[in-house]
FIZA-859196 format. One record per residue (C-alpha): x, y, z; residue in one letter; residue number from 0. Coordinates in nm, 4 decimals. Layout:
% residues N
X, Y, Z, a, NUM
...
***
This chain:
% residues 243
-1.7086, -2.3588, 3.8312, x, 0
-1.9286, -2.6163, 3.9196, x, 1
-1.7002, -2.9154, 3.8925, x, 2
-1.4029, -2.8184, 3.9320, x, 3
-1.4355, -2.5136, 4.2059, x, 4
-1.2495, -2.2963, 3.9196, x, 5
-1.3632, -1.9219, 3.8642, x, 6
-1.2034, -1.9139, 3.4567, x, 7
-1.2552, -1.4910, 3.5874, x, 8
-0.9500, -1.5734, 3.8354, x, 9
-0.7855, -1.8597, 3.6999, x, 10
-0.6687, -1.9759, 3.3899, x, 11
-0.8888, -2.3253, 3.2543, x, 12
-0.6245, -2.6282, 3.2410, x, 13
-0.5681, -2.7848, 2.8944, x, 14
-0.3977, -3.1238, 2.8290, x, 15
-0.4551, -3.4123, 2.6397, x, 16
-0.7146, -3.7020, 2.6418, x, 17
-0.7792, -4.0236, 2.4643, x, 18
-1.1309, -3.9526, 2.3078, x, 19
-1.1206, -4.2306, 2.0286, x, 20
-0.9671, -4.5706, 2.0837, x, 21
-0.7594, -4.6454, 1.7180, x, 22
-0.7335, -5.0150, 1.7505, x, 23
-0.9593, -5.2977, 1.9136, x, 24
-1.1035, -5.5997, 1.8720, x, 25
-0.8903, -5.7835, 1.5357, x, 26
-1.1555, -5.8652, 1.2922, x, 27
-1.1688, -5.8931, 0.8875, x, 28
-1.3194, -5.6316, 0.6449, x, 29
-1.6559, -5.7402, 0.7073, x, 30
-1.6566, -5.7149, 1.0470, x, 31
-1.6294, -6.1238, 1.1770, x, 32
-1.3857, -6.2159, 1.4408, x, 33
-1.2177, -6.4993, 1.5050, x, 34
-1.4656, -6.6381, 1.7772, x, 35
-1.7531, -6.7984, 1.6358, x, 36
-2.0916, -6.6185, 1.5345, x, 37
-1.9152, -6.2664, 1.6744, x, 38
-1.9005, -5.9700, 1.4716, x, 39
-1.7637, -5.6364, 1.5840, x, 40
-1.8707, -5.2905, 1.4653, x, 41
-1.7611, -4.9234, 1.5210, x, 42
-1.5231, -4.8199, 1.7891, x, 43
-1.4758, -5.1837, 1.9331, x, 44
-1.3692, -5.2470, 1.6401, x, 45
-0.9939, -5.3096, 1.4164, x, 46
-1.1304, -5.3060, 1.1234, x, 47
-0.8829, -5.1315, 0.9496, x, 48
-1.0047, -4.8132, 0.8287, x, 49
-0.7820, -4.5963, 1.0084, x, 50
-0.4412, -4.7127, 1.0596, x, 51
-0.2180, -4.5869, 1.3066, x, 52
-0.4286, -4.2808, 1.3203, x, 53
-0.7723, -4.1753, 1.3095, x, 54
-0.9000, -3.9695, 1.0191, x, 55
-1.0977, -3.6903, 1.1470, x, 56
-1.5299, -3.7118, 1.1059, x, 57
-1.4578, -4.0950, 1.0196, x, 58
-1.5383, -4.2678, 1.3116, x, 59
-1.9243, -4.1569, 1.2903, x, 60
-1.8497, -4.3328, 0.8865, x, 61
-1.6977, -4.6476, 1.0700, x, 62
-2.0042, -4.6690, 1.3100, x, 63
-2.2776, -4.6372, 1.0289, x, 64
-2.0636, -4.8317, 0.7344, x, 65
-1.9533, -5.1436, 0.9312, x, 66
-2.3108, -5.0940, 1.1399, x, 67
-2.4704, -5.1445, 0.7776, x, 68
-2.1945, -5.4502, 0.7054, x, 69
-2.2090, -5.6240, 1.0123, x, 70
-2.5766, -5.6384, 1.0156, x, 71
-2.5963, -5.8043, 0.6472, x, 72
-2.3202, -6.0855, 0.7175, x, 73
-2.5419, -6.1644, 1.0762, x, 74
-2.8588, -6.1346, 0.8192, x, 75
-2.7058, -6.3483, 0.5259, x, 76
-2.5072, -6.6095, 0.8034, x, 77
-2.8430, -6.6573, 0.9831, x, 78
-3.0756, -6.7296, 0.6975, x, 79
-2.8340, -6.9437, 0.5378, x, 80
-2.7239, -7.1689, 0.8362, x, 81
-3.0724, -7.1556, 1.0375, x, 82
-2.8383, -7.1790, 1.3445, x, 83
-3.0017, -7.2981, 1.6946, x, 84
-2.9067, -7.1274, 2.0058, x, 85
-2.6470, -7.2698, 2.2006, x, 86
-2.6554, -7.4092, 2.5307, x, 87
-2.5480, -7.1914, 2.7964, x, 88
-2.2021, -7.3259, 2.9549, x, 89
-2.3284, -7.2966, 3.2729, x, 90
-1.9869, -7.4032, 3.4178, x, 91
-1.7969, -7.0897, 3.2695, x, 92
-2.1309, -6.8889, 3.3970, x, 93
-2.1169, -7.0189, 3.7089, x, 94
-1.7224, -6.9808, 3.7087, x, 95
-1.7444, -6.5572, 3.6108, x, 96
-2.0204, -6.5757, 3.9210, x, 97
-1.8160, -6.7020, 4.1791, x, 98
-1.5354, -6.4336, 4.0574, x, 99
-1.7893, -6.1945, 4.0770, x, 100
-1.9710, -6.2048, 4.3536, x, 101
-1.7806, -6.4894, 4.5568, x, 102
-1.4384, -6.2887, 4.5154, x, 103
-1.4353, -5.9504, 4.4372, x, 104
-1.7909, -5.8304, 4.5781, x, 105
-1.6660, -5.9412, 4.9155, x, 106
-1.2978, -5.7743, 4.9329, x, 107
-1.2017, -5.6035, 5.2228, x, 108
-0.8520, -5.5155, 5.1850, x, 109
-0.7142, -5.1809, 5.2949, x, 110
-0.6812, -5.0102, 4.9240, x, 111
-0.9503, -4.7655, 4.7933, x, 112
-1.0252, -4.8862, 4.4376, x, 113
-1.1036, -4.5120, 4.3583, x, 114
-0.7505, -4.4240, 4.4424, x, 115
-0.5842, -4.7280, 4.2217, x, 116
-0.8257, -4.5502, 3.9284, x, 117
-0.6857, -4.1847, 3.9809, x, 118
-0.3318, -4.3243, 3.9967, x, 119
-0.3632, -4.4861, 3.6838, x, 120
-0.5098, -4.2136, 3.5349, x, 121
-0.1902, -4.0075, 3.6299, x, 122
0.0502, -4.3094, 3.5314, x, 123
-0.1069, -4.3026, 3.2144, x, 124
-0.0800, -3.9811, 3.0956, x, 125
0.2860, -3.9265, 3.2596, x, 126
0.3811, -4.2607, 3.0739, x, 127
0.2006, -4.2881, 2.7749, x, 128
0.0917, -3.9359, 2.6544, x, 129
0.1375, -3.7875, 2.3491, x, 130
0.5109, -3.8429, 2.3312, x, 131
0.6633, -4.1262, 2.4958, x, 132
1.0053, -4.3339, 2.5622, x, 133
1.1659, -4.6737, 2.5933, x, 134
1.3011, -4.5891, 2.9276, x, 135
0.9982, -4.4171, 3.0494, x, 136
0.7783, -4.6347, 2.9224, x, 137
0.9446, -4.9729, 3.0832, x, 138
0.9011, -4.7307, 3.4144, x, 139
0.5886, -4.6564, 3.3711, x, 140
0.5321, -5.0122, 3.3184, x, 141
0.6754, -5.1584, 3.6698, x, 142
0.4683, -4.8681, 3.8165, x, 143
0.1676, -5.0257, 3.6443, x, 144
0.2752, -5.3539, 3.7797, x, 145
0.2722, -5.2494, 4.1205, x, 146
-0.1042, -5.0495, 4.0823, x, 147
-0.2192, -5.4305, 3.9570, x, 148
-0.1038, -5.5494, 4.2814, x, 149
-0.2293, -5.2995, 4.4991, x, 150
-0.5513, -5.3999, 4.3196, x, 151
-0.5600, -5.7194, 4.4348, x, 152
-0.6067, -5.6024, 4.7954, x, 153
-0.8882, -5.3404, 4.7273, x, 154
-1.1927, -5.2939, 4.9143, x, 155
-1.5636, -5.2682, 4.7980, x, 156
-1.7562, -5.0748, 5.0439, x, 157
-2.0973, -5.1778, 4.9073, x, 158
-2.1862, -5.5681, 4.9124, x, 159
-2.5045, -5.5655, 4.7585, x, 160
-2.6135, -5.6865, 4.4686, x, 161
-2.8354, -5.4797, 4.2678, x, 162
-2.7869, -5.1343, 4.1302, x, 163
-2.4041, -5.1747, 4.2445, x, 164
-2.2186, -4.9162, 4.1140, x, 165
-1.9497, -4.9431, 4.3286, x, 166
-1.9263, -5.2965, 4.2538, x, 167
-1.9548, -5.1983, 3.8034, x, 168
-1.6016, -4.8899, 3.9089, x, 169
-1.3956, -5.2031, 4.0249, x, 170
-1.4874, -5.3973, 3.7411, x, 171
-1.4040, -5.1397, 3.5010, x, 172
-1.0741, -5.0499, 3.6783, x, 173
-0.9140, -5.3987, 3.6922, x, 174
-1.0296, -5.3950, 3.2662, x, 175
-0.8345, -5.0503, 3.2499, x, 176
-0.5932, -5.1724, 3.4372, x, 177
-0.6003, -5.5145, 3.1299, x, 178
-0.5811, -5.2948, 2.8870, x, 179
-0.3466, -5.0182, 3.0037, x, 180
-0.0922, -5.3123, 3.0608, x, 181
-0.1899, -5.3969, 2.6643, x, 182
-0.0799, -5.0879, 2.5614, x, 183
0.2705, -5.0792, 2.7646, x, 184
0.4071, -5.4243, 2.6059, x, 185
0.2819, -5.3141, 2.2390, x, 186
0.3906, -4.9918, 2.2464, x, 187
0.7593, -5.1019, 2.3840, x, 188
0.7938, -5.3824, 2.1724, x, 189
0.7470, -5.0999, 1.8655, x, 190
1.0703, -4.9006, 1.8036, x, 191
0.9353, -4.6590, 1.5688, x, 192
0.6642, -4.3289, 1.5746, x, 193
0.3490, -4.4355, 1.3601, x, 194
0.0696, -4.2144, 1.3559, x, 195
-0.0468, -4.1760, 1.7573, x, 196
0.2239, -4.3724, 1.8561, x, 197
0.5230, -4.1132, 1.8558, x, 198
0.8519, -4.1873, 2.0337, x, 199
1.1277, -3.9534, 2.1577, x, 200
1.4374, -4.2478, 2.0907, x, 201
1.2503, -4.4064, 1.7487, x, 202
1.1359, -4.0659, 1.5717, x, 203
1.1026, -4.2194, 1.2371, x, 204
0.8452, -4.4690, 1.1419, x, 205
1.0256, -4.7847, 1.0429, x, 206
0.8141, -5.0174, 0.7758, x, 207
1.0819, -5.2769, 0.7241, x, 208
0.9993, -5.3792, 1.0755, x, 209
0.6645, -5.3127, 1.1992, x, 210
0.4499, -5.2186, 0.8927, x, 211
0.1866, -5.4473, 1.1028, x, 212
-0.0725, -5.4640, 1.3569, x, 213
0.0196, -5.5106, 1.6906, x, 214
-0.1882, -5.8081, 1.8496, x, 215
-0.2069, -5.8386, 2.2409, x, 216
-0.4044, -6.1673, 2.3496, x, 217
-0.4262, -6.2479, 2.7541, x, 218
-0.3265, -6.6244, 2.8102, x, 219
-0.3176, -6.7646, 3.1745, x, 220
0.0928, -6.6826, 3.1846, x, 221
-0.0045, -6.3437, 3.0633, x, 222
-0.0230, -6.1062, 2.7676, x, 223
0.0676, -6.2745, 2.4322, x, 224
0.2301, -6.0311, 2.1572, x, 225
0.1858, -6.1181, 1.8409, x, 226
0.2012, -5.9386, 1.5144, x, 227
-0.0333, -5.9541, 1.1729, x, 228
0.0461, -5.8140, 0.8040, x, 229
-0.1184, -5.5114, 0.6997, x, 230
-0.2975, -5.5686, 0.3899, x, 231
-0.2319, -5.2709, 0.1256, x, 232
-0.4699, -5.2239, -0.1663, x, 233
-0.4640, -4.8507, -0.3232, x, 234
-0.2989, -4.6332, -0.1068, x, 235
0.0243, -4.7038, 0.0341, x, 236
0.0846, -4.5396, 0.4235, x, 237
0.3090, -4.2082, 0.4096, x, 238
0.4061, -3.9408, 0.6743, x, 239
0.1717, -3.7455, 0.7436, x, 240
0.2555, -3.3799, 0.7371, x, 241
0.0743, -3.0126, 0.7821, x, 242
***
């Protein structure tokens, strides 16, 4: 009643769908290291495996305690072995992100509301790439995403200060969902099957011959980079899950 203006007396509440888990993220091995050097990931940010194409209900409290415990012991055991220094700060790539920052974005005054961009891509998202999705639909949804990311390029940020900005922190974290939504279109187009979250309408049966793997998505300077990785089977081998 209170957020929404709904009386649930008068009006039925609205259900749908929402992402509250992210099944994926950043690649890394069992233990938690990642390809760039002296990272580890741990928890939600992280790929390490555990779930597979779908998350496993109550695990993802296990996967933030287990890999917490893991992750902390390699940084223990890789810090007391190789006494490493600090680095030196690259104050060029600093300076660089500071200038983007603050030179660039901070100081946009285009005639697109940022807020706007964020509720259409909320919309796009879940029209696109909901619980059920298409090849056709999908490579729609994807030019519509294409034109949001250049509608974004001529946004405006109505406060140009510098501290406690959180107008400033929105537009940062819309252009990254706008990254990582366009992440999602090219992997999920480029696999012709339904695995676990990922269910399609034209490729209703999961397919292992061709994509029993992990979907990589890297950005490069041309763009997004899709690449693919084995999965690594020990005990269990995947099957369809059923109720």
């Amino acid at each position: 009643m209170k957020f929404l203006n709904l009386d649930p007396i008068e009006k039925p509440i609205p259900v749908r769908p929402v992402a509250h888990y992210s099944m994926g993220g950043i690649e890394c091995d069992i233990k938690g290291k990642t390809k760039a050097e002296r990272l580890w990931a741990a928890g939600e940010v992280a790929c390490s495996s555990m779930h597979g194409a779908n998350r496993l209900g109550c695990n993802s409290t296990a996967e933030c305690l287990v890999w917490g415990d893991i992750c902390g012991q390699e940084i223990y055991n890789f810090i007391t072995k190789n006494n490493p220094s600090v680095p030196e700060l690259n104050k060029s790539k600093a300076e660089e992100e500071e200038k983007r920052v603050f030179g660039e974005i901070l100081k946009k005054d285009g005639k697109e509301n940022p807020y706007t961009i964020r509720e259409n891509l909320r919309s796009l998202m879940d029209k696109y790439m909901g619980v059920f999705r298409d090849g056709k639909d999908m490579k729609e949804g994807y030019e519509k995403l294409k034109e949001l990311k250049e509608r974004f390029r001529d946004i405006r940020v109505e406060d140009k200060g510098r501290i406690y900005n959180s107008n400033l922190i929105n537009v940062l974290e819309t252009e990254n969902l706008l990254d990582l939504a366009e992440a999602m279109f090219v992997g999920a187009i480029a696999r012709e099957e339904s695995r676990g979250a990922h269910a399609r309408r034209d490729f209703t049966k999961r397919d292992d011959e061709r994509f029993l793997k992990h979907t990589l998505i890297t950005k490069i300077e041309a763009g997004l980079k899709i690449e693919y990785k084995p999965v690594k089977i020990t005990k269990w081998k995947p099957v369809e899950r059923k109720y």
